[in-house]
N, C-alpha and C positions, 0 to 999 in steps of 0.2 A: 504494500500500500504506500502511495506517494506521501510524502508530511512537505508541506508547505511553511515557506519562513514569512511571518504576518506580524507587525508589531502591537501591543498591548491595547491600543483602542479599536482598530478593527478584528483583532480578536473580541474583545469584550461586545462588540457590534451585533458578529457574526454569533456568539453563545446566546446573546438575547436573541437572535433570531429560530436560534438550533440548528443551526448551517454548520459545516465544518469550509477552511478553505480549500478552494479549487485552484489556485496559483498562489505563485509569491507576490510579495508587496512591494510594489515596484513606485521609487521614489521617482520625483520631479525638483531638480532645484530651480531652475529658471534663472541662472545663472550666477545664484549668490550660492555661499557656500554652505548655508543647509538647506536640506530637502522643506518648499513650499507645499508639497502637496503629495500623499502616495495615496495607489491605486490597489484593492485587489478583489478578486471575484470569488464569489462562494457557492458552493456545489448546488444551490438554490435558485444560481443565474443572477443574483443580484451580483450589482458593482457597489463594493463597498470603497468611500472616499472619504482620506483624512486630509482635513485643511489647517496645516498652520497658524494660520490669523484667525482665526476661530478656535484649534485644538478641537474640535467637534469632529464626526464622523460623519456622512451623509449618504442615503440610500437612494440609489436608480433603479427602474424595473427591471427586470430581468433581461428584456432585449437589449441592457444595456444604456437604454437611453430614456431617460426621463420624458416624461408625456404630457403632465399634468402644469396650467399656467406655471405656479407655484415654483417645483420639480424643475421647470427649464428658466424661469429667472436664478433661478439657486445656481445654475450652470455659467450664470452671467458673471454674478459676485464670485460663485468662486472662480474664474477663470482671472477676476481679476487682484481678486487675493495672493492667487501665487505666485504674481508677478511682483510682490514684494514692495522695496521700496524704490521710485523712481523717479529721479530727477523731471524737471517740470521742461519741455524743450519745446522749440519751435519758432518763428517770427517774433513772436511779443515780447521774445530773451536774445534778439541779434540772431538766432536760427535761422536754416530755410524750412519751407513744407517737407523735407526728405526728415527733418530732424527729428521729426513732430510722431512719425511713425513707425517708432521702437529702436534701440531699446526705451529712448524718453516719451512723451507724451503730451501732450496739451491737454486740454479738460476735454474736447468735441473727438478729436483722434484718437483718444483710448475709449469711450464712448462705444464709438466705433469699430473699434478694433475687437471690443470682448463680445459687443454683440456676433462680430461674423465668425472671432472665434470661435464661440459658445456655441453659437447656435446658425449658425450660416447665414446671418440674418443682415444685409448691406442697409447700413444709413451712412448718407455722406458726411464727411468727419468736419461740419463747421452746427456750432449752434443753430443757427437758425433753422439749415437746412433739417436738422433733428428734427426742431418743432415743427416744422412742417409734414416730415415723412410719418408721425407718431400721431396719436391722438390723444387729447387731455382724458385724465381721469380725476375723478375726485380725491380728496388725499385719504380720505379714511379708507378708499378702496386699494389705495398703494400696497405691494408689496415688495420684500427687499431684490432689487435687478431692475425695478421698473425707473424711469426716467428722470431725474428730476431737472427742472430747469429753472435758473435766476433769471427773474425778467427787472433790467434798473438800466439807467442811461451810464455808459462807461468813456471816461473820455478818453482811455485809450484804444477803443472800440467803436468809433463813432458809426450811426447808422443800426448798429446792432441793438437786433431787438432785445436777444436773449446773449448776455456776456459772459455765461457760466451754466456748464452742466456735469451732473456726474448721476452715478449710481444711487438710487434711493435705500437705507438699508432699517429703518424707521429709529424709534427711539431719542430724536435728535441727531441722528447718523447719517454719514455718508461715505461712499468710497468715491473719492475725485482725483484728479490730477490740479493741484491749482501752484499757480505761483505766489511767494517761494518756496510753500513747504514739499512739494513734487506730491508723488503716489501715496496715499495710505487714508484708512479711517480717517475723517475728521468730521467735527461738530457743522450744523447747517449755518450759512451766512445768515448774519443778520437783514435780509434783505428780503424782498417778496417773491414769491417763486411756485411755479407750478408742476404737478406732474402728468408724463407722460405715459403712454403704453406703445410696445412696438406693436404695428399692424399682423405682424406673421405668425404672430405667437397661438 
């Protein structure tokens, strides 16, 4: 009988499920030196997923891939979770557009980038254009991956409706790209702001 090498949280996952594993847990650093994110599957067909920035485990259906609204936002934030932490890049910092799409980010370009990671899902990576391709939701229906978007007059933005957006994760939360503090969790602006849903979902 094959034994599979799983580390301590998706073991504990897979016992609360009564699964045993079906492969090894196979990490992701995403370029920094510890693993952001490991992967591994149980003889039940689930994908079981540990995230870093969370320390949590998360569950996909057995084909592998999540189905449910809920289930494939979660795909969103974690794809952008384990991209860690990332410098804020692009025009607004002396950048060009090449800079803006990875390894750094802007707020609209990583946006962008997790949704097609995620989920195959193209919105073009400048704010506005988001709020156009999405549609508003109301915020008590938000959940965390759905869109969120600052709508304020920026003056180094001029014209622009919407001058900031990132990941909604609720709580007071967000996952954004903003300048200076680049990639990671942070608290919502003090500013007025709407959210979005992507149409594909």
């Amino acid at each position: 009988m094959a034994t599979f090498s799983i580390g301590p949280g998706i073991a504990r996952a897979m016992s609360d499920d009564a699964t045993a594993p079906a492969t090894d847990e196979i990490h992701v650093h995403g370029g920094l030196q510890q693993a952001q994110w490991s992967i591994a599957f149980g003889d039940n067909g689930r994908e079981y997923r540990w995230v870093r920035a969370t320390n949590r485990v998360y569950r996909y259906s057995p084909s592998g891939a999540a189905t449910g609204l809920v289930a494939k936002l979660a795909r969103v934030v974690d794809a952008g979770l384990a991209k860690g932490h990332r410098e804020y890049g692009g025009p607004l910092v002396g950048g060009t557009q090449t800079d803006r799409w990875g390894p750094n980010y802007d707020c609209s370009s990583f946006v962008s980038s997790m949704y097609r990671e995620a989920l195959g899902i193209s919105l073009t990576g400048f704010t506005d254009a988001i709020a156009q391709e999405t549609d508003r939701i109301a915020e008590r229906d938000a959940v965390p991956g759905d869109i969120i978007l600052y709508e304020y007059q920026s003056d180094g933005q001029p014209g622009v409706r919407y001058p900031h957006t990132g990941l909604w994760l609720g709580n007071g939360e967000m996952l954004d790209c903003q300048w200076p503090r680049g990639l990671g969790r942070h608290s919502l602006l003090a500013r007025p702001f709407v959210i979005h849903r992507a149409r594909a979902l």
